[in-house]
C-alpha positions in Angstrom: 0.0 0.0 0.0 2.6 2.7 0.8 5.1 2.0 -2.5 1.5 2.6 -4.1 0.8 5.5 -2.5 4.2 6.8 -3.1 4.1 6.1 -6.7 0.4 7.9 -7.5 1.6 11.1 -5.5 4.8 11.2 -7.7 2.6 11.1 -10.8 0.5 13.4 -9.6 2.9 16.0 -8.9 5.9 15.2 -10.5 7.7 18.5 -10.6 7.5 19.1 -6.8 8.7 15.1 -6.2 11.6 16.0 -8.4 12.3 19.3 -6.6 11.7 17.3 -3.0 14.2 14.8 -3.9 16.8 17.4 -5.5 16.4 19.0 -2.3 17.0 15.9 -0.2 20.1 14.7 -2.6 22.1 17.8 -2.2 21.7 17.8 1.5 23.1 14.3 1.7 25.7 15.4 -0.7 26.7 18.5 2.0 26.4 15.8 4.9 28.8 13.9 3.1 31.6 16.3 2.5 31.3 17.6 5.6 32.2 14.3 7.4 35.0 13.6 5.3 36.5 16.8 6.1 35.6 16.2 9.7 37.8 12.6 8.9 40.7 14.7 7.4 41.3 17.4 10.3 41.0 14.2 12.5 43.4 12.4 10.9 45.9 15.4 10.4 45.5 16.2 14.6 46.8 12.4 14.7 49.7 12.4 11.8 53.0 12.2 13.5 54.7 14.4 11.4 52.4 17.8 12.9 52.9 19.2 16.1 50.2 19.0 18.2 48.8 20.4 21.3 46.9 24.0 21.7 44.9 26.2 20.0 46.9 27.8 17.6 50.0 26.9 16.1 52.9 29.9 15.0 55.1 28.7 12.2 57.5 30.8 10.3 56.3 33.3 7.7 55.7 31.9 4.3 55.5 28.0 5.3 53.1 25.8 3.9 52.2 23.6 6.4 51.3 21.1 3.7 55.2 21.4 3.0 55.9 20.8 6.8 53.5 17.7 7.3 55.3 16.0 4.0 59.0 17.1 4.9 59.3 18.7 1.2 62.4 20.3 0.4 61.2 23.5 1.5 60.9 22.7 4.8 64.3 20.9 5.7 65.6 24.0 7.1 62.9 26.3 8.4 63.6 27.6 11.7 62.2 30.9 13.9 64.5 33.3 14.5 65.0 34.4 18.0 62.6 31.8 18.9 63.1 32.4 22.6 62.6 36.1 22.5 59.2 35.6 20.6 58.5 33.2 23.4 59.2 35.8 26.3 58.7 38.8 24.9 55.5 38.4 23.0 53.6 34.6 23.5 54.8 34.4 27.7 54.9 38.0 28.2 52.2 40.6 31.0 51.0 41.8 27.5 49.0 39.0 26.6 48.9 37.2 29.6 44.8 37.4 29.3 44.8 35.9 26.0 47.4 33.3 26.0 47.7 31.0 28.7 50.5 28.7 28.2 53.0 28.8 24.6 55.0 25.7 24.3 58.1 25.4 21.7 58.3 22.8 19.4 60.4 21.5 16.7 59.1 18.0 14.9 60.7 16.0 12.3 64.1 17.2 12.1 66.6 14.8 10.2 70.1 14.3 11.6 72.8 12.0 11.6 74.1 9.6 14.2 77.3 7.9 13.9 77.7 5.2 16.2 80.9 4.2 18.1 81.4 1.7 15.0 81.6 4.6 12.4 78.4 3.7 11.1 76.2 6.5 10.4 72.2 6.4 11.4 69.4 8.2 9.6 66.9 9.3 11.9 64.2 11.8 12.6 64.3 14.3 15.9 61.8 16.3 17.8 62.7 19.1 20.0 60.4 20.7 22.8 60.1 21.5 27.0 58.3 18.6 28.6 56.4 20.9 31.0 55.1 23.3 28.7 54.1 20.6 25.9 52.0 18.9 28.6 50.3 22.2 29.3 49.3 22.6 26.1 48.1 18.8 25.8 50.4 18.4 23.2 51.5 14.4 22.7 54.3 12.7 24.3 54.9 9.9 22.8 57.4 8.2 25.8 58.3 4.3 25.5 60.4 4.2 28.8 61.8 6.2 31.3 60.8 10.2 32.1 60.6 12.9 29.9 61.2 16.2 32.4 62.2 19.6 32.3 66.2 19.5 32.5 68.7 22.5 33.0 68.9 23.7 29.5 65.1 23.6 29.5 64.9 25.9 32.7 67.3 28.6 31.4 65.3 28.3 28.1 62.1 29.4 29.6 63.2 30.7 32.9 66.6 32.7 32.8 68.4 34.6 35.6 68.6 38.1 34.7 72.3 37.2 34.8 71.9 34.1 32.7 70.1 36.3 30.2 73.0 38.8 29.8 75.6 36.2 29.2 73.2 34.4 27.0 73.4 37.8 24.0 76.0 39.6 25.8 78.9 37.3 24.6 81.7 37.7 22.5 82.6 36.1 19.2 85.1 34.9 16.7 84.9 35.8 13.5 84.4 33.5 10.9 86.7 31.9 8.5 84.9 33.3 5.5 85.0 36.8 6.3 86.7 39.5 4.7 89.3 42.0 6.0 89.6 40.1 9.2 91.8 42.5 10.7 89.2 45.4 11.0 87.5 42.9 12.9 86.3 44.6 16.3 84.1 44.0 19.1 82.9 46.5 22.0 80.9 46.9 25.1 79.6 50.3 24.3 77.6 52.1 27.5 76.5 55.9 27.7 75.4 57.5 30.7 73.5 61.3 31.4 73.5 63.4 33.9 70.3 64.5 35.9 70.2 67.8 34.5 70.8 66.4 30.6 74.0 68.6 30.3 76.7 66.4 30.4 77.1 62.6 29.8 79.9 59.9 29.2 80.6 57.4 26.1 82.5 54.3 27.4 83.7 51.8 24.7 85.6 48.2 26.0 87.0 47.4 22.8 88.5 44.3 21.7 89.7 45.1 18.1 91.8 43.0 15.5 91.9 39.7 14.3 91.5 37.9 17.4 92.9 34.6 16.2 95.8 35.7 15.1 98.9 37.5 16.9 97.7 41.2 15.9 94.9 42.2 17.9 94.3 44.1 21.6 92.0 45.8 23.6 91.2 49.3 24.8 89.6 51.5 27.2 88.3 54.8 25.4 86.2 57.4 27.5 84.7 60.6 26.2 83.4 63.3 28.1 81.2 65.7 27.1 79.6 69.7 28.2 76.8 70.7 26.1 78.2 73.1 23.6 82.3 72.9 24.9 85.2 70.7 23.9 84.8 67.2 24.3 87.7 65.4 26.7 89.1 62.0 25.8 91.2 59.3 27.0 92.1 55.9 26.0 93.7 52.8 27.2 95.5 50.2 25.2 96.7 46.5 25.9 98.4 43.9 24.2 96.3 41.2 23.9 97.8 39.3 26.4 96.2 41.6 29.1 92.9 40.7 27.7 90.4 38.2 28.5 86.8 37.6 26.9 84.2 35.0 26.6 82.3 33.4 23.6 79.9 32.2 26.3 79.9 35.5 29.1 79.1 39.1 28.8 82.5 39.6 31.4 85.3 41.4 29.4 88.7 42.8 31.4 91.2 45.2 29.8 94.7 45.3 31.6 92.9 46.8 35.3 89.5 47.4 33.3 86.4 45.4 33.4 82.7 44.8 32.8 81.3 42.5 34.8 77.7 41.1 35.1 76.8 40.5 39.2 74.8 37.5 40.0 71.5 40.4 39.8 72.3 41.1 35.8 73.7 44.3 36.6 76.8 45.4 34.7 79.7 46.8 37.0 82.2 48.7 34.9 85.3 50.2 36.1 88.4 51.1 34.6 91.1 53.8 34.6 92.4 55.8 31.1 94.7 58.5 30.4 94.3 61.8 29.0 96.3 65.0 27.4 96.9 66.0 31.0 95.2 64.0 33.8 93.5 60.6 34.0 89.8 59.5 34.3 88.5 56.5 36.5 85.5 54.9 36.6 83.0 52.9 38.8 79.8 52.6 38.0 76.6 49.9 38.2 74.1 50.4 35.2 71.1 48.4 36.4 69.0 47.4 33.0 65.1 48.0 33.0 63.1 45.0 32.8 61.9 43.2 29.6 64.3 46.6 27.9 66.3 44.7 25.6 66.8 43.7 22.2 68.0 40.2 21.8 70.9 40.8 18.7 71.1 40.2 15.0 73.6 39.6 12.8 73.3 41.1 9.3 75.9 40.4 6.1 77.1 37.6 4.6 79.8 35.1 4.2 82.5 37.4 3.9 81.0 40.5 5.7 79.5 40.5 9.2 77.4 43.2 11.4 76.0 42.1 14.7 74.4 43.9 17.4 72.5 43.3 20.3 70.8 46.0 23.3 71.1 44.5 26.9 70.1 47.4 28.2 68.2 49.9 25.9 66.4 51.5 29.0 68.8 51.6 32.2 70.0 53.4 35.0 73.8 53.8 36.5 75.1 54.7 39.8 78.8 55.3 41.1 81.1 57.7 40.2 83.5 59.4 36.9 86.4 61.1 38.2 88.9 63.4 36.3 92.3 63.8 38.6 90.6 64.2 41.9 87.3 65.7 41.4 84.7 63.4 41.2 80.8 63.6 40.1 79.0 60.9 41.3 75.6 59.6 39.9 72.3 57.8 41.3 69.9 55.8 39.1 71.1 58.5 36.2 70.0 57.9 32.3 72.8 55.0 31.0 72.2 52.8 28.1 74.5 49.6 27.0 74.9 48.0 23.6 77.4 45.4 22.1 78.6 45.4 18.5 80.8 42.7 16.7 81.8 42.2 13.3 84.0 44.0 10.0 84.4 47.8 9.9 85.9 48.9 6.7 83.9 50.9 4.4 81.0 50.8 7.1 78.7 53.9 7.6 75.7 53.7 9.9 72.4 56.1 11.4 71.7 54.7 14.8 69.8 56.6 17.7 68.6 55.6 21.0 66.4 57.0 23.0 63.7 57.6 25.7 60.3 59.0 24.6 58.1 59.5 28.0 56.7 55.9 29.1 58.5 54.6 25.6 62.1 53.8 24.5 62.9 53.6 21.4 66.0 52.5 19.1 66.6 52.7 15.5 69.3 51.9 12.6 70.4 51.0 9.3 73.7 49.6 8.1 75.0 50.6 4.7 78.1 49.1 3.7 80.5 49.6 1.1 78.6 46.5 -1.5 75.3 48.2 -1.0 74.0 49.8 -3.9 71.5 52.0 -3.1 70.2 53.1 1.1 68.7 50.5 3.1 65.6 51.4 5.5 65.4 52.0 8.9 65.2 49.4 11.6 62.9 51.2 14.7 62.3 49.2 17.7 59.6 50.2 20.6 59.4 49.1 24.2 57.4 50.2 27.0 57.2 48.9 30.6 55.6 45.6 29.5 58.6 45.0 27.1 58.6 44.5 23.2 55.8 46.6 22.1 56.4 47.6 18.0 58.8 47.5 15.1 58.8 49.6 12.0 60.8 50.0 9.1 60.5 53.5 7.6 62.3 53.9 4.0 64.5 56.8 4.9 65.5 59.5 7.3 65.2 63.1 6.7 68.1 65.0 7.7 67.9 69.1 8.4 71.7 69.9 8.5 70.9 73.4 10.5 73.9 73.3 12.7 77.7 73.4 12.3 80.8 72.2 14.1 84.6 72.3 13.8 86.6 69.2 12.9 90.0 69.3 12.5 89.8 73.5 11.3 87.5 72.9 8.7 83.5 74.0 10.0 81.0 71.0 8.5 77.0 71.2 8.5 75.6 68.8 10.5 72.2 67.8 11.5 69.4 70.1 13.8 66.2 68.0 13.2 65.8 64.8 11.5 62.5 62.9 11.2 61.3 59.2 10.1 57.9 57.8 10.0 55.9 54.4 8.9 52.6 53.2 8.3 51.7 49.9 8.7 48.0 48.9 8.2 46.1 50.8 11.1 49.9 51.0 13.2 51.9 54.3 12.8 54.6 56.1 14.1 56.2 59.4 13.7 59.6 60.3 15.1 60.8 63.9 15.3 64.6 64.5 16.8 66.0 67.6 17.8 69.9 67.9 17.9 71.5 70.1 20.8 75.1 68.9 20.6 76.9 67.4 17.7 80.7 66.9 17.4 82.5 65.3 14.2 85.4 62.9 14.1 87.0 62.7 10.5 87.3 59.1 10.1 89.9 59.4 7.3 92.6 59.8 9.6 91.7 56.3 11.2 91.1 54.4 8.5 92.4 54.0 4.5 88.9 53.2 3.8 86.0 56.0 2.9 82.8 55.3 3.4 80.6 54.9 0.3 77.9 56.7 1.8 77.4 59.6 4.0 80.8 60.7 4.1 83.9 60.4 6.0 82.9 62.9 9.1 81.3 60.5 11.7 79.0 62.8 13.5 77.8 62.0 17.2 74.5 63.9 18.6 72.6 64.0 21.5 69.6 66.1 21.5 65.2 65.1 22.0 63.3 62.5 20.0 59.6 63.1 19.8 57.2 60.4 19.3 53.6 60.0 17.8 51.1 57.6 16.1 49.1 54.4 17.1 50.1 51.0 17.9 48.1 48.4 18.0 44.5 51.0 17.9 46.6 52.7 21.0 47.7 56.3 20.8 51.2 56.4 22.2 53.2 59.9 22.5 56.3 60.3 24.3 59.3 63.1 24.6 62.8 62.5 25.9 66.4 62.0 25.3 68.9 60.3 23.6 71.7 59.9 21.7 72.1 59.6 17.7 74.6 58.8 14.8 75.5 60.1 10.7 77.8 60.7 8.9 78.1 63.6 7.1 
């Protein structure tokens, strides 16, 4: 009876039976695709070769992670960059502490090579993360025997003393075999510090320059002290190398009698005694770093060039004392800043600047050296209390050369106002400086090489930087001051 029925009702109304089953194939059709997509995101979560574990998943920028979960060429050597900063600084850090609760660092499916005490060499696929933090994030763990805990390495990973941190970007280096013009090889603990009332301030630079493994290289002690608007006094300390003593692995650096040390706290202490035309200067001073104020290092170049640089302390304050002969000016919790450069110096020119803007700090800088064919835009890093905050990378700086200065007889124009600026989607940021002491150092009686760009007058400024814009739908606006580099 019902087939019956079925049948008289479809011949009876035979256009709405065929839209009625139409209707009822393409939503068994939808049905259909949707459960087998259901089938393929299930059996993706459970493919060995992705990382699992959380709610999202940060890869490097441009990689398919179709390229990833089949180990195609492409993805043999992806790696993140200052993984561990990114860890602290943005995914672990106050900032986002109410949207992220836990970030755990992985690294699946890496080939390497095992040779075994026979000489025979093993083929095998590794996988890198901390045991605590994968199990936070209810990530597999995939253990046959034993424990799988947290070790040492894992803790200073994660965890480090401020101390530990230092040492960890504040090393020193060798440099590599590839690299040209080895002997203009240098490397420096660089720290400025300001007095209260912003009209007078120190550059101290622990130099370790030359080719430092071979027999020609040493280390000095150079200390300049500068008056707003009078002459600048130097001094400088040299030593064979055998008076020296660095670290690939430590921040700690001695001179002859000099030193930079990092106490167990992560402060630097840095003493040290130099001569001058007519009297001597000593120091002794503690520059405490600001918290989450740094920026980790980078290296730029290539094989046969290198450019590193990395900010311990791009926000700090110093306490002690600078004394010329026997009069002494002594400082507490005074503006100080610390940086350390490594790398080749020939034919290099630079803008750099650092500086406080109210609640913001703010550092910025390009490298130009003497294969670049054409200006390269600028680096500008932002920090506030919380740490990392922006980074932008305006196309050029605009110099106002409104002021002059002596070098060597000859007056030069150099720089009053200078002002860079970015937009980034709905982030911007304007930065204004305003120069109120400049001197000039003609670098063509230190070195056979001129620069390609700029020109050979190295200029060094200290004056105001000004900031505006929006980050992240914030208005931020800041004034302070700082110190900046041309060449001119």
């Amino acid at each position: 009876m019902i087939p019956l029925l079925a049948f008289r009702n479809i011949v009876y109304r035979p256009w709405r039976s065929a839209l009625l089953f139409f209707g009822y194939g393409i939503g068994v059709a939808v049905m259909i695709a949707l459960l087998s997509v259901g089938e393929a995101l299930l059996t993706q979560a459970r493919d060995e070769k992705l990382v699992g574990g959380g709610d999202i998943t940060v890869l490097p920028q441009g990689l398919d992670v179709e390229v990833m979960k089949t180990g195609g060429i492409g993805g043999l050597f992806f790696s993140i960059d200052q993984a561990r900063f990114i860890y602290q600084q943005l995914l672990a850090s106050p900032r986002l502490s109410s949207s992220i609760s836990t970030a755990a660092p992985q690294i699946d499916g890496r080939l390497v090579y095992i040779t075994t005490p026979e000489g025979r060499t093993i083929f095998a696929k590794a996988a890198g993360e901390i045991p605590s933090l994968t199990r936070a994030v209810r990530g597999p763990l995939s253990l046959r025997a034993g424990a799988w805990n947290d070790d040492e390495g894992d803790r200073r990973w994660v965890h480090p003393s401020l101390a530990e941190l230092r040492h960890d970007i504040d090393h020193f280096h060798l440099p590599p075999d590839t690299v040209d013009n080895r002997d203009t090889w240098a490397e420096w603990h660089y720290f400025n510090v300001l007095s209260p009332d912003r009209r007078r301030w120190a550059f101290i630079s622990y130099i370790v320059a030359g080719d430092v493994t071979s027999r020609k290289w040493g280390g000095s002690l150079t200390i300049t002290l500068r008056e707003q608007g009078k002459e600048s006094r130097k001094f400088e300390m040299r030593v064979p190398k055998e008076r020296v003593a660095f670290s690939t692995s430590r921040a700690d650096l001695k001179i002859g009698e000099a030193a930079v040390t990092v106490t167990p706290d992560g402060d630097y202490h840095i003493t040290g005694r130099a001569p001058g035309s007519n009297r001597a200067v000593a120091i002794d001073l503690l520059v405490h770093p600001a918290p989450r104020a740094y920026f980790p290092g980078a290296s730029l170049g290539s094989d046969t060039f290198v450019s590193g640089y990395t900010v311990p302390a791009l926000r700090a304050s110093a306490s002690g004392s600078i004394c010329v002969a026997n009069r002494c000016e002594r400082y507490e919790d005074a503006q100080a800043y610390h940086d350390h450069n490594w790398g080749v110096w020939r034919g290099v020119t630079w803008d750099w600047g650092a500086s406080r803007a109210g609640p913001y700090t703010i550092l910025y800088g390009r490298v130009i050296t003497a294969d670049s064919k054409r200006e390269q835009p600028l680096f500008v890093y932002v920090v506030d209390s919380l740490g990392f905050r922006a980074v932008i990378r305006p196309a050029t700086i605009s110099y106002a050369d409104g002021r002059t200065t002596v070098v060597n007889g000859r007056t030069i124009n150099v720089p009053s106002r200078a002002v860079f600026a970015d937009v980034r989607g709905a982030d911007s940021l304007r930065v204004e400086l305003d120069i109120e002491d400049a001197i000039a150092t003609d670098m063509r009686q230190q070195s056979e090489s001129i620069p390609t760009f700029g020109g050979p007058y190295f200029i060094q400024m200290k004056g105001t930087a000004t900031i505006s814009g929006r980050l992240n739908g914030e208005p931020v606006a800041g004034k302070g001051t700082g110190f900046f580099e041309t060449y001119r």
